[in-house]
N, C-alpha and C positions, 0 to 999 in steps of 0.2 A: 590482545584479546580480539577475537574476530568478532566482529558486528553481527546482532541477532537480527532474525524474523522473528518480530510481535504481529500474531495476530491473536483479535480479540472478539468476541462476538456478545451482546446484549439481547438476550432474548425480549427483555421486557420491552426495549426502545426499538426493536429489530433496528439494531445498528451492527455492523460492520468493520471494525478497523484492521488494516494491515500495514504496520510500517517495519521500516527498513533501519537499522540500528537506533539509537538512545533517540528520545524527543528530539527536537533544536526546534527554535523560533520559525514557523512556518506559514505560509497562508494556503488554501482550498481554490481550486480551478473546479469547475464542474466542465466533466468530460461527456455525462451522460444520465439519464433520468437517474437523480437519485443518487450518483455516483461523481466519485471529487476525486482527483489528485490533490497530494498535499507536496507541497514544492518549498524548500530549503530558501528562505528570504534573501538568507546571505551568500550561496553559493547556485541558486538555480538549478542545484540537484534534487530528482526526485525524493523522497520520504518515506513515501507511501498513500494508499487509497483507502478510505471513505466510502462506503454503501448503507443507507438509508433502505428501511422499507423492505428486507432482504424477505421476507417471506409474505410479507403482506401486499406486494406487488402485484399487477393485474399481468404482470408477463413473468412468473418469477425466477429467480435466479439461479439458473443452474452450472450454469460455467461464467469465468471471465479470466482473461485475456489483459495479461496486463507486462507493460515494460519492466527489465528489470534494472536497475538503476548500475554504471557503467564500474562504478565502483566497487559494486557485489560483485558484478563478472570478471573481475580483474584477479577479487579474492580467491574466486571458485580455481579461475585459470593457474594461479599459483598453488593453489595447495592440493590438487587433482592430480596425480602420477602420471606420466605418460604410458 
């Protein structure tokens, strides 16, 4: 089974998630106002990010710019026809 994108969005908390296949045990880095990497405890692979605040922000959010975890591109690489 290939690994999903979850993203989720909370309008009432204006939260933000977007991760990178099933939960796992993880902790939050904050990379920028409001905004968290959620990083893999056990393997120091990315998960996915965390935004707070998404519309109630005094600068707000209109794009973002985010790594994609080396494992998803590996998937992409192999199942992509040349």
């Amino acid at each position: 089974m290939n690994p999903k994108l979850h993203i989720y969005y909370d309008i009432e908390s204006d939260y933000l998630e977007i991760r990178f296949g099933e939960p796992t045990e993880s902790r939050y880095e904050k990379i920028g106002q409001d905004t968290f990497v959620r990083i893999d405890e056990k393997t120091g692979e990315v998960k996915g990010y965390a935004i707070f605040n998404v519309q109630k922000s005094d600068d707000p959010l209109k794009t973002i710019d985010v790594d994609i975890p080396e494992s998803i591109l590996k998937m992409i690489k192999t199942k992509v026809p040349s």
